[in-house]
N, C-alpha and C positions, 0 to 999 in steps of 0.2 A: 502724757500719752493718750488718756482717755479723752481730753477737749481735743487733738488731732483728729482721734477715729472719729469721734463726734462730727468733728468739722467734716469730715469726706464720705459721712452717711449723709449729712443737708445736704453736702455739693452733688451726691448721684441721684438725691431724691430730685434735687432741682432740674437739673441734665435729663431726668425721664421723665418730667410732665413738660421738661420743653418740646422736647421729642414726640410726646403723643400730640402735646399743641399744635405742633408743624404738620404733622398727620394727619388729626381733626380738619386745618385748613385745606392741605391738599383734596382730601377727600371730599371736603364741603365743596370744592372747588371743582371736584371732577362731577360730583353731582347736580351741580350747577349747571353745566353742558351736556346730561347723561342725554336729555331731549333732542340735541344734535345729530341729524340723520347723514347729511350730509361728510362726503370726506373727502380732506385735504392732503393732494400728496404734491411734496415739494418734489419734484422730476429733477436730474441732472444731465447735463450737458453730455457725460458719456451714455447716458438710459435716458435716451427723449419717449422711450415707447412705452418705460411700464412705471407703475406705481411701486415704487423701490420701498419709499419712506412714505411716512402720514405724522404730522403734524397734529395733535389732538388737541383741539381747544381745553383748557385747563391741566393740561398737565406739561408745567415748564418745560421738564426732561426732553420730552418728545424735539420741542425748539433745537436743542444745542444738538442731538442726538442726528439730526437732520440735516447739520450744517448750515443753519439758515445763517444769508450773511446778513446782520444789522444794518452793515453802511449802505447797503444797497439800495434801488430800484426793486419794486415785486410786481410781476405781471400774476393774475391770476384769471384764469381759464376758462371756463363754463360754458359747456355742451347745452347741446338743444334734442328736441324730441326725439328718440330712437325707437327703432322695429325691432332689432336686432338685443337691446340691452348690452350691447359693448359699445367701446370706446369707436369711432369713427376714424378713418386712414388720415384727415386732415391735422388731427390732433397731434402726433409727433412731428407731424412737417411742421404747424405752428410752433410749438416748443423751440425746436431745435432752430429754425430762423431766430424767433427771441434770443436767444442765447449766443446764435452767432453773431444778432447785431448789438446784446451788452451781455456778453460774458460773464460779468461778476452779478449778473440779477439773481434773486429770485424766480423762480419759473411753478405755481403752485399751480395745477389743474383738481377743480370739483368735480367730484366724483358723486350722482345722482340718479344714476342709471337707473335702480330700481325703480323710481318715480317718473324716471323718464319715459322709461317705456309701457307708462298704462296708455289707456285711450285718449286721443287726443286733447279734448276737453279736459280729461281729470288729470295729465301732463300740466295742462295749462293752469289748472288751479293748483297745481304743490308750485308756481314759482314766486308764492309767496312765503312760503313756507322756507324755498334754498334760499329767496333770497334773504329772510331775517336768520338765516344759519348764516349765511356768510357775511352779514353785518355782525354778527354776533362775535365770531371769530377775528373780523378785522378790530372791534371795537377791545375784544383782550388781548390782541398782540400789542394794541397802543397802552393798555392799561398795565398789563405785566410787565412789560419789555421796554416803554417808552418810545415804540416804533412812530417814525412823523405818519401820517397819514399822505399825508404830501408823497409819498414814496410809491402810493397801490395806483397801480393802472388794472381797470377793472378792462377783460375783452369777454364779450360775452353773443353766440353766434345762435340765431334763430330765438324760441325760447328763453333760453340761456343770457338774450339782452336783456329781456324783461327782467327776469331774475337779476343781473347786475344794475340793471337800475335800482329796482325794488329794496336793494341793499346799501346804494348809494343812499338812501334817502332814509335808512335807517341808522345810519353810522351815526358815531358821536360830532365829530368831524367829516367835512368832507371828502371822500377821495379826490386825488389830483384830477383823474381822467378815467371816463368810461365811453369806450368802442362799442360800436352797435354792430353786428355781422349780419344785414337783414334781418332784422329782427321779425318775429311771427306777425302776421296777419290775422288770423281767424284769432275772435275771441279779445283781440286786442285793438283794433282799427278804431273801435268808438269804447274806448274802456276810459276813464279822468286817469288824471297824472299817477296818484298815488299806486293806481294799479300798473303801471307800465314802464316803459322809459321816457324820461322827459328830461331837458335840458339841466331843470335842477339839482337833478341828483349827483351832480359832479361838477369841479370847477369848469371843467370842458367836457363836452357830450358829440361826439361825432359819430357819425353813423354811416353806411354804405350801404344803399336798395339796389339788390337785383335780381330780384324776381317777385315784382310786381303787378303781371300779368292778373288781369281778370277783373270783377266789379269789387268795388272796397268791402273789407270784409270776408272776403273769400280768396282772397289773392294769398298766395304763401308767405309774400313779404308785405309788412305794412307799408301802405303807402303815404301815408301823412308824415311830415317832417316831425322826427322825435326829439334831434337834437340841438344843438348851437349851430353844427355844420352838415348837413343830412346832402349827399354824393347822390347822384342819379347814375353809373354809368352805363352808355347806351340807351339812355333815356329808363333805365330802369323795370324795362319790361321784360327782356330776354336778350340773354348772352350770348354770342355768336361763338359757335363751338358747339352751341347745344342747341341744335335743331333737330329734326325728326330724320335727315339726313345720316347725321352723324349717331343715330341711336339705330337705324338699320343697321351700320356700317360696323357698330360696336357689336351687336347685338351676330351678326355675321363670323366677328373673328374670336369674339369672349363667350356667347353662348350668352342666356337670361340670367346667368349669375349677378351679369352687370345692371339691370335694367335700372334699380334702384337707384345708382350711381348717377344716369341720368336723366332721371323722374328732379332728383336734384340738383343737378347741373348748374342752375343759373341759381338758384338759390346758395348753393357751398361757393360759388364763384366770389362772392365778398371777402371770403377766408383768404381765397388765393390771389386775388387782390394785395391784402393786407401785407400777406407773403413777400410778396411780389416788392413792394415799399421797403419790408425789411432788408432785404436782399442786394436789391438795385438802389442801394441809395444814392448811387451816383448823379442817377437820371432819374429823377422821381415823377410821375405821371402826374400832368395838371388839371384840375376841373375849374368850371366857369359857373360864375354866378347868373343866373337867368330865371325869367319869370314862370318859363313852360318849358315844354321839351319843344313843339312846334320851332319856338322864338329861335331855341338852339339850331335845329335842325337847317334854321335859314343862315346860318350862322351870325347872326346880330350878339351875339353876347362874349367873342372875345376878346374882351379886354379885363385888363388887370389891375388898371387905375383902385382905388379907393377899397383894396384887397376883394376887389370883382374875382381874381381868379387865386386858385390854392393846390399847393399839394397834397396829393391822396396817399391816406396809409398814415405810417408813423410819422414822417417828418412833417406834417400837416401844421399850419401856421394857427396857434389858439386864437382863431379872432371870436368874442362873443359880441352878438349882437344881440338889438332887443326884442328881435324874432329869430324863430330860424331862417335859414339861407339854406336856398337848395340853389346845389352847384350839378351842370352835367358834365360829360365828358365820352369820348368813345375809346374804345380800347380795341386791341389783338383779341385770336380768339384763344392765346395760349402764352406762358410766360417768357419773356416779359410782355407787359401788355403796356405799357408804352407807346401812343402813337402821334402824331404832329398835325394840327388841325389848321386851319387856313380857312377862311373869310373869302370868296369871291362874287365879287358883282361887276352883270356882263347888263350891259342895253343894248338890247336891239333895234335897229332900226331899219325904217322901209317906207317904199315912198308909196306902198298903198297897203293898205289897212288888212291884219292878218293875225287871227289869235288861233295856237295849237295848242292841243293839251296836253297831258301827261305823257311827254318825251323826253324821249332816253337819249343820252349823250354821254361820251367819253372825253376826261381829258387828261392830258399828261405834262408831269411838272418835268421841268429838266431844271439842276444844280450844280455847284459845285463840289460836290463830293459823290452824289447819286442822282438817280432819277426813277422815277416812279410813275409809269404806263400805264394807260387804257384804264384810269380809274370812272367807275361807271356812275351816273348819277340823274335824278331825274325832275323832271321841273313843271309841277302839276300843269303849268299853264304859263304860255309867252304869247307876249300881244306886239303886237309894232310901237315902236318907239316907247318903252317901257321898261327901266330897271329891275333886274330880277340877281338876289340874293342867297347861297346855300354856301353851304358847310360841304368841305370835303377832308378826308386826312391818307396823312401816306404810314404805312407802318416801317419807313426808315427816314434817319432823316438825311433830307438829300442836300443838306446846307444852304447856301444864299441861292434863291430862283433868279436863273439866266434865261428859261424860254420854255415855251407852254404852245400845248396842242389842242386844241378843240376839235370834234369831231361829232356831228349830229347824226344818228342812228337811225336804219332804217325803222320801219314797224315792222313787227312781228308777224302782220297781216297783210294781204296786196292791196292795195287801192288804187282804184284806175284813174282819180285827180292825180297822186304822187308820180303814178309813172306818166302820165302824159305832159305835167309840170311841178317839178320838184321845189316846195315851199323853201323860202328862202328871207335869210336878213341879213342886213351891214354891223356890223361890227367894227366899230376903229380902236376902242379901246377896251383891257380889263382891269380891275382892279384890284389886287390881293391883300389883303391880313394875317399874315403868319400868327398864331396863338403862343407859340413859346416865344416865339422872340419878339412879339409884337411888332415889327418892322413893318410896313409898307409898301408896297410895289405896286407902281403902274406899267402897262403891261403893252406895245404900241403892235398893230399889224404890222407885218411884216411890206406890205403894201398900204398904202394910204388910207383904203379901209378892206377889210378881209370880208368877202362873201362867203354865206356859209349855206350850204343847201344840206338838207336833208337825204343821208345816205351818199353823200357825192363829199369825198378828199376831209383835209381839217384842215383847217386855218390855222398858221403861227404866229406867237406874240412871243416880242423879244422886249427885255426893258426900254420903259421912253428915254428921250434924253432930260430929263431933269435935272436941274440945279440941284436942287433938295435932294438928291438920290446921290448927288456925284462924289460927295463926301465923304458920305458910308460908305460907298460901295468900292472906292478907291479907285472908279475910271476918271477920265477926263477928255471933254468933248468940246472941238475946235468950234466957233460961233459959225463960220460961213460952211455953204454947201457947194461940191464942183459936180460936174456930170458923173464924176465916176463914184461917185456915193448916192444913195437912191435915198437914204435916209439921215444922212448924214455920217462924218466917220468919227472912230475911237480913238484917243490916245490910249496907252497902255507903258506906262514908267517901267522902264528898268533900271537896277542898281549897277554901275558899270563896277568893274573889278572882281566881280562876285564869278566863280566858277564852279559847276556843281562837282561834287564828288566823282572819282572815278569806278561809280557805280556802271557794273554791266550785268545784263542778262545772259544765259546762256546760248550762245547762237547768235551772239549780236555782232557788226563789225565794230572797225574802231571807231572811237568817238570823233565829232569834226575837232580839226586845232582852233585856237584862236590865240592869241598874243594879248595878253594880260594888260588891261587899259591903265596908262600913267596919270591918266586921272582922278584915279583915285574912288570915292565913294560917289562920283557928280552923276545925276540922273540925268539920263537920257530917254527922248521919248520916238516910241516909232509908231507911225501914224499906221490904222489897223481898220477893217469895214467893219462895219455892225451889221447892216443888210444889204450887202451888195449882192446880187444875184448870183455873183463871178465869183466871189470869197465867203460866202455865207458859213466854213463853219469855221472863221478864224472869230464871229460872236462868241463861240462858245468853246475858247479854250479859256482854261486856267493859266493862272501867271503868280508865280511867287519868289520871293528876293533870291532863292537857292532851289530850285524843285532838285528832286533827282533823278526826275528823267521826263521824258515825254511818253505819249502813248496814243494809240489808235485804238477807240472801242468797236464800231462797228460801222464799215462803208455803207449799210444801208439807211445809216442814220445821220443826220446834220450832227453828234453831236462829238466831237471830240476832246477830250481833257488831258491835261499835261499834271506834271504833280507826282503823289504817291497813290493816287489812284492802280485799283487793280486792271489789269488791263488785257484787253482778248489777244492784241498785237502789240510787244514791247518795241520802243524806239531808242534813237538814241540820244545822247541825255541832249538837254540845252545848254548851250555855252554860251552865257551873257553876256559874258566879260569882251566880245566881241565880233559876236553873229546870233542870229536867232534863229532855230526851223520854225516854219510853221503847214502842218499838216491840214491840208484843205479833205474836203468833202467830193464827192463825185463832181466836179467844175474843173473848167479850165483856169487857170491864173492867169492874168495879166501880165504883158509885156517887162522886161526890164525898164521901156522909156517910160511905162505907167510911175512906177515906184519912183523914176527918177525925177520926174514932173513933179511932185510932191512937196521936194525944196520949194518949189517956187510960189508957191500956195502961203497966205499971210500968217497962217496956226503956225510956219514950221520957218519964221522971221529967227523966233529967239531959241530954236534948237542951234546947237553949236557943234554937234555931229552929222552932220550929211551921210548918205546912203551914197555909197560908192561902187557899190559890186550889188548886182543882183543875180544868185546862179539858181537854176532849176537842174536838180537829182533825183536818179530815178535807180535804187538801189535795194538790196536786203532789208535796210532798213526800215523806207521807207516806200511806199505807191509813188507816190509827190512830194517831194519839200520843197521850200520854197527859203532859198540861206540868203539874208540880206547882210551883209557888211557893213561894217561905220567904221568911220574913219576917224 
């Protein structure tokens, strides 16, 4: 009995110096970090707005206590200078995109405030201070926990980049990835690496300037490329949304509570940006690699070859090079900022000699799905017989380009040369570069060659006939020309047997019959004008194997589209399997014997369907149709 009790005095003496042991360590451990100014609060998915929990370097508990998942992803936070000493409006909208775009992440925002809000300068010099706090921190979640490194996406906005650099480059290992949000300007423009953000602080460094207005050094955003991928958009100076316009306008309906809001406007826009990427990942917005913003502005930089161009935001492609790469891009001036950019180059010509300068000109895309009007743009200087290069973009997209408007703008001032003879040049062709989809289009007058005067009508360009086009594009266009084609005419393939749904609109009559072709799936093709004077908008319908329905946009336009397009006048559907409408533009159509003369023509040798009934109806449906028959 007595070596028992013996035994189970050693065993509690032992049990209490392990127990102070573990205590000694925690404690040594907490003292260890007691210097930690900085704080970490893991946010959740349902509280994106307040600091619920904190995370305390050195003390385990905190970890599990918090919910931190291990297997995860960690985004971690970091604000930038404040007036105010509280958290900024941007910061739970961040959060909460994170989380909706990976759920199971961690979401840890630094909490700095107090340092954040002295004077500028002494702001600027505590970020090195957060940032070896928040190396410090990442370096004992990997030491305690075994957490991979490979898991921390540093975002760090204004200030706050610096500081997540700054910690990048203190870690044991490297973080996977650090975002730059504009990172600060003053104090930082000409500072060496170790003080700032710079490429090596993370296996990828991307960054997003937009607001870089002013001489280097004083601009709110730095303007030297900081990382592996440094984004200009807009060329990086000022946002559109935030002009002095729209700070009256605010400042009119909110009262000066707002002003601050957009003092920073173009600056907080790289946040919303980032958002924006979260969000929309469907259609992620692309930037272009280029030497200047000029070079952009002429549009010579979009292409995608040799990852010339990338997506902006999260889904951004890690390409590191052994410089940086500054990519631009334009945006909307509100989310989504998403826009489609396009490459055109127009030469003018003239048979006597004639240079204007900074003119203003309109032009409009027409596609198939949309179109996009009176886009304004201007051209420091055009001389006769001289190629000239710019960048334009549409903020929808208006799918494959069928035909385009030029229009040269008065001056803003009278001039008695312009009105007693209005400056003028030829134009026969354009040339387009779509940037998302890099496709091609050459672009023919609608006339042989289109005059374009100043302040007098626009000129139209419909696609040329090229081989190289006819592929993609899915037309098909007959070698010889007859009198009744000015420019030559279209085929346009239909699938016979194919009938659309018996989709109707409210108010519609009934649909035309047609009797269901025994032929089966054999295409048929009916010969169609491209620029005929007489049928000018049957260029510009759509055509697809089943549409469900037709439609009329607007008589006062050449442009009309068939399809699922929304439409100002609904029609009625197309029946392919046996006739076709086709809704012309303010013109007259052509005879029945026109269409019928068509057989006789060598393009329509190997059609095996003949045009046998041409009827003209003039109905609720439609103004004009024009219902061709096959036999």
């Amino acid at each position: 009995m007595e070596s028992k009790a013996l035994l189970l005095v050693v065993l509690g003496l032992w049990l209490q110096s392990l127990t102070a042991s573990r205590g000694g360590v925690a404690a040594a451990a907490g003292r260890e970090f007691k210097d930690i100014e900085s704080k970490f609060a893991l946010r959740t998915p349902e509280d994106t707005a307040e600091d619920t929990c904190h995370i305390v370097p050195g003390v385990s508990e905190s970890v599990a206590h918090c919910h931190f998942n291990h297997s995860s992803k960690t985004f971690v936070v970091i604000h930038g200078w404040t007036v105010t000493g509280m958290y900024e409006s941007w910061v739970p909208k961040l959060v909460a995109a994170l989380y909706k775009r990976e759920p199971d992440s961690n979401v840890i925002v630094v909490d700095w405030l107090s340092r954040a809000q002295q004077h500028y300068p002494v702001s600027a010099g505590y970020t090195k201070l957060v940032g070896k706090d928040v190396a410090r921190f990442i370096n004992w979640m990997e030491e305690e926990f075994n957490y991979p490194v490979d898991n921390v996406h540093l975002l760090g906005y204004s200030l706050g980049a610096h500081a997540a650099g700054i910690a990048g480059s203190l870690t044991n290992k490297k973080v996977n990835r650090i975002t730059g949000l504009d990172p600060a300007g003053p104090n930082f423009e000409y500072a060496e690496a170790p003080s700032r953000l710079s490429p090596d602080d993370a296996d990828f460094v991307d960054v997003l300037h937009t607001f870089t207005r002013g001489s280097p050094g004083r601009s709110i955003g730095i303007q030297k490329p900081v990382g592996h991928v440094d984004i200009y958009p807009n060329g990086g100076t000022f946002q559109p949304g935030c002009n002095i316009g729209e700070a009256i306008r605010v400042i009119a309906e909110r009262g000066l509570g707002d002003v601050d809001q957009l003092v920073k406007c173009s600056h907080e826009r790289s946040i919303h940006l980032f958002i924006d990427s979260l969000l929309n990942e469907e259609n992620p917005s692309k930037a272009y690699r280029c030497n200047s913003k000029e070079a952009f502005e002429k549009g010579l930089c979009l292409s995608c070859r040799k990852n010339r161009c990338n997506n902006v935001g999260y889904e951004i492609n890690k390409v590191r090079a052994k410089r940086s790469s500054k990519m631009y891009m334009k945006t909307r001036s509100q989310m989504p900022y998403k826009v489609f950019h396009y490459q055109v180059k127009i030469h003018f010509s003239g048979t006597e000699s004639d240079t204007q300068t900074n003119q203003a000109f309109e032009i409009s895309l027409y596609g198939t799905v949309a179109e996009s009007e009176n886009i304004p743009f201007t051209l420091p200087e055009i001389s006769t017989n001289k190629t000239y290069s710019f960048l334009i973009y549409t903020e929808v997209d208006i799918g494959e380009l069928l035909m385009m408007k030029l229009k040269w703008k008065s001056d803003s001032y009278f001039s008695w040369s312009d009105w007693w003879s209005s400056p003028g040049f030829a134009i026969e062709k354009i040339r387009v570069k779509a940037g998302e989809t890099q496709k091609k289009v050459i672009f023919c007058s609608r006339e042989k060659v289109a005059h374009l005067q100043k302040g007098k009508g626009s000129a139209v360009f419909v696609k040329c006939h090229d081989k190289s086009l006819n592929k993609k594009s899915g037309w098909m266009f007959p070698g010889k020309k007859t009198p009744h084609h000015t420019s030559g005419g279209h085929m346009v393939q239909f699938s016979k047997g194919q009938q659309t749904p018996g989709h109707r609109t409210k108010g519609e009559g009934p649909a035309p019959s047609s009797k269901p072709s025994k032929t089966g799936d054999e295409s048929v093709e009916i010969p169609l004008f491209s620029i005929s004077k007489q049928l000018l908008a049957l260029s510009f319908l759509t055509f697809k194997a089943n549409p469900p329905g037709s439609c009329q946009r607007n008589l006062s336009r050449t442009s009309v589209l068939s399809g699922d397009q929304a439409c100002d006048r609904p029609l009625a559907p197309l029946q392919l399997s046996g006739s076709a409408i086709f809704i012309p533009a303010l013109a007259p159509l052509p005879d029945a014997k026109y269409w019928k003369s068509l057989q006789k023509e060598e393009h329509m040798n190997s059609v095996k369907n003949k045009v046998n009934e041409v009827n003209f109806t003039k109905d609720a449906q439609c103004l004009w149709c024009l219902k061709v028959g096959l036999s």
